[in-house]
N, C-alpha and C positions, 0 to 999 in steps of 0.2 A: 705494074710491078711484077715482075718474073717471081719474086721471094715476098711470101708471107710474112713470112718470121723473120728478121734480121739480128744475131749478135755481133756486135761492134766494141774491141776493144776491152771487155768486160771483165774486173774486178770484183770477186764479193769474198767478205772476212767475217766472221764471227768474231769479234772483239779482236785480237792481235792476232788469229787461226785463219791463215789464208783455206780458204775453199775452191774458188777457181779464180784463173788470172791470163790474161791477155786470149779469151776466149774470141775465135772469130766462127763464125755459124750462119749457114743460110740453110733454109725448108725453102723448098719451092712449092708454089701452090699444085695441090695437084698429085705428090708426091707423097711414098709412105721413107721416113728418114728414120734410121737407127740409132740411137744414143749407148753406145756401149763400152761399159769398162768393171769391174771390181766393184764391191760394196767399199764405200767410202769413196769414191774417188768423184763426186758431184754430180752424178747422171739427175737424181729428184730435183736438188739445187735449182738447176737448169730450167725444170718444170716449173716451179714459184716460181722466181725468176720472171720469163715468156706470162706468166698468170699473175704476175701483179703483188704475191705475198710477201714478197722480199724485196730490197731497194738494194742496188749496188752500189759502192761504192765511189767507184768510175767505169766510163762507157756508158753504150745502151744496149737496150732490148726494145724493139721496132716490133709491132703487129700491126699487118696493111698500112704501114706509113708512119706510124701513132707510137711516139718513142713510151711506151708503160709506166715507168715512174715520176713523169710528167703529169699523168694526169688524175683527174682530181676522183674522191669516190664515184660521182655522177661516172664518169668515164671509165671505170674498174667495171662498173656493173653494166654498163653499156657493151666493153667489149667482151666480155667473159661471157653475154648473152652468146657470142657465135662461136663459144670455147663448150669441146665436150671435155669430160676429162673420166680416166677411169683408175681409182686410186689402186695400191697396193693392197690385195686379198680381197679385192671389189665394192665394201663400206656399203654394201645395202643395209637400209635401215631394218633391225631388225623384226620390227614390231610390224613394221609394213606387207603387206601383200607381194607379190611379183609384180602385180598391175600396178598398185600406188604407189613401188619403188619408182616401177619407168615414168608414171604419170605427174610424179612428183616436180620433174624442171617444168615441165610446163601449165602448172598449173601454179607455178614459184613466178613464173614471166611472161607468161601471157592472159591472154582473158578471153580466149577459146569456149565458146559452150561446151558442157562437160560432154555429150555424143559424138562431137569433133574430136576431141582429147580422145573417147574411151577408141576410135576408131583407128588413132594415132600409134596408142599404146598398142591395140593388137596389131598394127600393123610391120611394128617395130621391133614385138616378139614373134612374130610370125620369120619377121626377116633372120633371126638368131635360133629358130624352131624352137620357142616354146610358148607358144600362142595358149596349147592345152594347161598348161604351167599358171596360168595367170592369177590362178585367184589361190594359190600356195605360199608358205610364208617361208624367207631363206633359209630356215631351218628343216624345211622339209623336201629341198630339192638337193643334189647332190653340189659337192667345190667348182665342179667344172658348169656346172648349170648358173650356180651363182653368180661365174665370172659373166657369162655370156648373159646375163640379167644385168649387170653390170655395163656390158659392155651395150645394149639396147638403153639404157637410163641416159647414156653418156651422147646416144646422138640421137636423142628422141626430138632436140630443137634442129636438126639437120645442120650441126656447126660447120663453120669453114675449116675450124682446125681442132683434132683430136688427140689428144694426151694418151697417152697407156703407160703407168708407173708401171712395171715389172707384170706385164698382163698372164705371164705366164708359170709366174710362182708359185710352188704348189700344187698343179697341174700332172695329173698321171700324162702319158704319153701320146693315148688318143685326142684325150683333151685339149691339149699343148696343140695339136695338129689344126684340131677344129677352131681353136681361136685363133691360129695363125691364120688361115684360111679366111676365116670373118671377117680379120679386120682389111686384109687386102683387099676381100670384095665390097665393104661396106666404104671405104677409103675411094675405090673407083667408080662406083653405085652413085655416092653423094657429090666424088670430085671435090671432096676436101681433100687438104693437109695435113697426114698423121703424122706423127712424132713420138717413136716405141722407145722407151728406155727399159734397158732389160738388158742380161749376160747370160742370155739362153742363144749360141752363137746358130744352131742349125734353123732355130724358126726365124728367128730376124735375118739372115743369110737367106732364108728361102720367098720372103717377100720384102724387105727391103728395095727403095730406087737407092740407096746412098748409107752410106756407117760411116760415124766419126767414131775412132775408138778413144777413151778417156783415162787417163793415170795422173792423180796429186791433183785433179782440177785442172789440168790443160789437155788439148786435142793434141796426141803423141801418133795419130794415124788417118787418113781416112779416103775415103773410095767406094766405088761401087762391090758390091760381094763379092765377083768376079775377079776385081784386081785384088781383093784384102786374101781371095783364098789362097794366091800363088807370091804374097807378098813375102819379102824377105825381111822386112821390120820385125827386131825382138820382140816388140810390145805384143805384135798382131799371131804372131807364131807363138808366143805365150798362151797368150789370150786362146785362141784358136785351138789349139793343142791340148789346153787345161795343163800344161806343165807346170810342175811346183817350181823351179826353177828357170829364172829370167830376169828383165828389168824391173817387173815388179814383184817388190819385196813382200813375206810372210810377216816381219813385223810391222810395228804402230813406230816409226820414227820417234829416236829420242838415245836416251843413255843407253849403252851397254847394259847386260844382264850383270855383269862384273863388277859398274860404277854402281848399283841399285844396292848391291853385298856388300858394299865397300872393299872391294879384292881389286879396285882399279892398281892401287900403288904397286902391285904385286905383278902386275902383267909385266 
């Protein structure tokens, strides 16, 4: 199978609140894939979704073959063994070290002797430079050290396919750089499948294979950086530009500010 990840046809609502709808998506194995649009417009969704938290509605979501919501806990925890995933602001535990943050998946799903583990774990922060780092606790390293702690925890099982919710949130400028940089080469290093969800357009432009851009829960764009930077689409020229003005709107859809004061009749 050329694609990992498969979305087919996909449906998902929070009670009567459509989220996204008639989503089609392929990750090619092998591949780092962009997920990019606006806060609110379903980029995390996406991520449950592909990880099993969430059940749609209709359609599917396929990893290596294996439609997700089909199968049973046995099979959630089976596949998510070969899922890294690295949340929003990084979720190191904080009580933990730098070392038993990263040693933690594997010492959660395997049965490794702990000198095999401790060698895993340096060799995992070594690959992110913070080998020296290991026996400090997230509190005592800086935002940018903790993603990159974060982002060694997330493939300490050498997954097939790695997640980054907004990896670069929060991030001074150098930072931003050095995590972009990580994750393309830890992506081609392992020969997994990443999948960056994030609206930071110049770091996922700069290692992206592929961007689907995202507005209301449907793919309104998508292409290589290459085609999206010379694209003539509202959505991608918005987006791309940071212009307040475009297809996507500043408000929350719904009444007027007029109908909310009752001054509708008066228009």
């Amino acid at each position: 199978m050329p694609n990992l990840v498969e979305i087919r046809d996909l449906h998902f609502a929070y009670g009567t609140r459509s989220i996204l709808s008639e989503l089609q998506m392929d990750f090619p194995r092998g591949k780092v894939v962009a997920v990019m649009g606006g806060s609110g417009c379903g980029k995390t969704t996406v991520l449950r979704l592909i990880g099993g938290q969430l059940r749609p509605q209709r359609g599917t979501v396929s990893v290596n073959g294996e439609v997700v919501h089909k199968l049973n806990t046995a099979g959630l925890y089976r596949m998510r063994r070969k899922m890294g995933m690295l949340f929003q602001f990084g979720a190191l535990f904080t009580d933990l070290t730098v070392f038993d943050n990263v040693a933690f998946p594997l010492r959660e799903h395997t049965d490794l002797p702990q000198e095999l583990i401790r060698d895993l774990v340096l060799l995992k922060l070594n690959a992110v430079g913070l080998r020296n780092a290991a026996k400090l606790k997230p509190s005592e390293i800086s935002g940018g050290m903790a993603r990159r702690v974060a982002v060694a925890r997330a493939v300490a099982l050498d997954p097939e396919l790695i997640m980054y919710d907004e990896p670069f949130a929060g991030l001074d400028p150098i930072s931003m750089g050095v995590t972009a940089n990580l994750i393309r080469r830890l992506n081609d290093v392992l020969g997994s499948t990443s999948i960056l969800v994030s609206h930071d357009v110049h770091e996922c432009f700069a290692i992206a294979d592929y961007v689907y851009f995202m507005s209301a829960g449907k793919i309104v764009a998508q292409g290589t950086p290459a085609e999206l930077r010379v694209s003539d689409d509202p959505y991608v020229k918005q987006f791309v530009n940071a212009a307040p003005d475009g297809p996507v709107p500043f408000h929350y859809p719904g009444k007027s500010f007029a109908d909310d004061l009752g001054l509708g009749a008066l228009k």
